[in-house]
N, C-alpha and C positions, 0 to 999 in steps of 0.2 A: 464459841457459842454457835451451835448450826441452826441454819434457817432453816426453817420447817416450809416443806413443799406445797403444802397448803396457800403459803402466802403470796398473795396474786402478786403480778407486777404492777396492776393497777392499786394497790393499796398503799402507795405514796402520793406525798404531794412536792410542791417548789420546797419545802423547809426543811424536807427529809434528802433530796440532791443539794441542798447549799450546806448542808452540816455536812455530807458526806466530801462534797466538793471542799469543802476549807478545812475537815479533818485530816483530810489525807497530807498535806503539804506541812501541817502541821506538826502532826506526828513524824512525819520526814525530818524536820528541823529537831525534834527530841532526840531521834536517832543518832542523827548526825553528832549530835551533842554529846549524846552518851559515849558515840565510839573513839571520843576524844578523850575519853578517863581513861581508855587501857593505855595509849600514847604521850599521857602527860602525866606522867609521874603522881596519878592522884592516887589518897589514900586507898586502904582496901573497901570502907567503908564507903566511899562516893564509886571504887570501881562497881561494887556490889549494885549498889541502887540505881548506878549507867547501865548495867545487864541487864537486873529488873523491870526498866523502864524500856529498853527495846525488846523485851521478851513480851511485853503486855502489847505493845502500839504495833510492832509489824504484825500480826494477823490480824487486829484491829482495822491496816491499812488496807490487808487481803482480802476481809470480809466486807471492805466500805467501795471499793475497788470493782467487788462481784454485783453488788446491789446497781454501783453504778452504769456497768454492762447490762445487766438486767432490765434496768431502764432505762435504756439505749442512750444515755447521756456522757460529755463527757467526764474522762478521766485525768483529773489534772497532772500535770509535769512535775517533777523538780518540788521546789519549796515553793512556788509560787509565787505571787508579788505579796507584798504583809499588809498593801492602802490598807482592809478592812480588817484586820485579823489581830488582836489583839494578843499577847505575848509574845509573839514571834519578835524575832532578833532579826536585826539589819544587820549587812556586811560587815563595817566595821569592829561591831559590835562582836558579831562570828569570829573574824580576825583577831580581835583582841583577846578573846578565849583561848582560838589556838595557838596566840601566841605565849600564854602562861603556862604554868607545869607545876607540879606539887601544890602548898600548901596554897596559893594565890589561885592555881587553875581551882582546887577544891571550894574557896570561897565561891570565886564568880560563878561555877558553875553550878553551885548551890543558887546564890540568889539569880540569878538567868532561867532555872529550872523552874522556880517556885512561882515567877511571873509568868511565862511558859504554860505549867499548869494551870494559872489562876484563866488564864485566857481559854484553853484548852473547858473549863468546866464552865465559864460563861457562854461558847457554844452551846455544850451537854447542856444546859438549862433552856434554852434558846430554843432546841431539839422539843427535849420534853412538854414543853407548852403549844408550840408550833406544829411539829413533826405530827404525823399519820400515820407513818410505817411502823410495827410493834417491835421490829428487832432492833430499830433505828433508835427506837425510844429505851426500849432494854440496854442497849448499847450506849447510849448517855448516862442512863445511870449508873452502869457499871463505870463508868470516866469517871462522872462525878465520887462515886464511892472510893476510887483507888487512888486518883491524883488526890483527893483531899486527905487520905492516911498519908500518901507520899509529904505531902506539903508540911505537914503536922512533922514528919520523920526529920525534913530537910531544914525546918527553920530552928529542931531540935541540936541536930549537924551543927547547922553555923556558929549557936551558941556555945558549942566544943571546940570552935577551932578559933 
């Protein structure tokens, strides 16, 4: 989605840097997620939807990233800490994924995903009621729209496995 030059950098507010600031770290953790279905012996069917889902969120990150620069704020680290962030995964939690492989790594990491998203689109709503910036808002809906098919896909998954 390219941002049109048009849009000043004064056309945000605080809700459009706090969605950007807790999507980033967010999407970092899906990632991470996903690059653990090529290394753990998951089906083709969770490999598939782990590409998918970092093929959607890193330019997401790239573009939430530039806005952040653009309004001189910062860019968060890492995964960040999860106090306020709802589906994100704690260490153990990480740990315990990567320590499964096949048919058990495909469970957990289906329903780990699907709470993940659920959290991921209570931001995006969060955004669109709050938020000011229009790409900021564009950009939650597109969340909202693609983690909800995902979700739909994923809790379909689990009942095959």
């Amino acid at each position: 989605m390219a941002v049109r030059a048009a849009d000043r950098v004064d056309d945000h507010n605080q809700a459009d840097v706090t969605f950007a600031q807790k999507m980033i770290p967010h999407h970092r953790q899906a990632i991470v997620m996903s690059q653990m279905a090529r290394t753990h012996n998951a089906s083709a069917e969770v490999k598939a939807l782990a590409t998918k889902i970092q093929e959607a969120q890193q330019p997401e990150i790239d573009t939430m990233t530039g806005w952040l620069k653009a309004w001189g704020e910062k860019v968060p680290q890492g995964m960040g800490t999860m106090d306020d962030m709802r589906g994100m995964m704690d260490d153990p939690q990480m740990m315990k994924l990567n320590g499964t492989s096949g048919r058990a790594f495909d469970t957990m990491f289906l329903t780990m995903m699907i709470e993940h998203h659920e959290g991921a689109i209570d931001m995006a709503k969060t955004e669109q009621q709050q938020g000011s910036y229009g790409p900021a808002k564009d950009l939650a809906t597109d969340i909202i729209t693609t983690q909800t098919a995902e979700i739909s896909q994923m809790r379909t998954m689990l009942k095959s496995h």
